[in-house]
N, C-alpha and C positions, 0 to 999 in steps of 0.2 A: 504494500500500500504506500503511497506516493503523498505526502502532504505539502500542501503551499505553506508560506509563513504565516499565512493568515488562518490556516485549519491550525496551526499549530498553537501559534499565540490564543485561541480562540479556547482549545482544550485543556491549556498550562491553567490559563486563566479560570475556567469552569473546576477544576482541581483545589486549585488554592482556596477558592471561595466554598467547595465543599469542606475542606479542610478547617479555613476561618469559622465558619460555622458551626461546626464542632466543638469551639469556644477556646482551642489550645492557640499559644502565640507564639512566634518562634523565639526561639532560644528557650523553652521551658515546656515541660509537658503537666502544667497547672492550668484548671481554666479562667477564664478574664473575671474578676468577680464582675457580679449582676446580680439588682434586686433582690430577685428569687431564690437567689445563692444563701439569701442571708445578709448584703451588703447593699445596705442602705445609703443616700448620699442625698444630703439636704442643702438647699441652695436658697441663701437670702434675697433681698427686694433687689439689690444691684444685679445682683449673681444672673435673676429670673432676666433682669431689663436687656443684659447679656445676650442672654440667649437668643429673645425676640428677636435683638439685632443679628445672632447668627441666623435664624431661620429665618431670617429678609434678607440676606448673604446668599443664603442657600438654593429660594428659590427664584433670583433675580439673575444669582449667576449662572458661570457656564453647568451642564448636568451631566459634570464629569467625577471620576475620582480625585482628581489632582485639586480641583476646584473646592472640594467638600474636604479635603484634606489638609490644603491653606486655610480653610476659615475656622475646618476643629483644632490644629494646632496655635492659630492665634488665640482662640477663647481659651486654651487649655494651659499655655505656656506664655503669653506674651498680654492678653486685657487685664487690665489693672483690677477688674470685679475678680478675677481669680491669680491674682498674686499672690505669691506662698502657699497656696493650696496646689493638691496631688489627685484633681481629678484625672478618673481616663475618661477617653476620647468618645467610648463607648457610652460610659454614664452620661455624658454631654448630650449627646445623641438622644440616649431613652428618656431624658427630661425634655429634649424639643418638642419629640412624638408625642409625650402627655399635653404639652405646651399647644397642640396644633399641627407641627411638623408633618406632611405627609409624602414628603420628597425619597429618595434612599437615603437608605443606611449605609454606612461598610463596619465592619468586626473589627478591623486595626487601623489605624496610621500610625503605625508604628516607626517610623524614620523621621522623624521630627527634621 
């Protein structure tokens, strides 16, 4: 069988996301905590107005990974609402979706 780059990139891609979903992240075979896990994360009145502004990021922007991946690592690592705090990107995420958010997801941005 004979693949183009594009059947191939296409199946790498459908792999990893089976994988990601799974809830392991690389370098570790623990899963991402999540709510349900038992791991709860609670986000004040700045924190929320945050978010809003990611999910008006999210869905004005491009509807890409790269695109959803610059605006979760700025809320996550760089807005002043979560300075000194250690959310994941994940938790960010499952707080939009309660918030409204009905765009994608992704499991990691893990390359900050």
């Amino acid at each position: 069988m004979k693949l183009n780059k594009e059947a191939l990139k296409q199946i790498i891609k459908e792999e990893l996301e089976a994988v990601m979903d799974e809830g392991y992240v690389a370098g570790g075979d623990f899963p991402m905590p999540k709510p349900d896990m038992g791991v709860e994360y609670t986000y004040n009145d700045e924190q929320e107005k945050a978010l809003e502004w990611g999910i008006d990021q999210l869905e004005r922007g491009h509807n890409n990974y790269d695109w959803h991946a610059k605006v979760l690592r700025h809320l996550a690592y760089r807005h002043p609402a979560f300075e000194g705090q250690s959310y994941p990107t994940m938790a960010l995420q499952d707080k939009m979706v309660k918030m409204g958010y009905k765009g994608k997801t992704y499991t990691t941005t893990a390359i900050p």
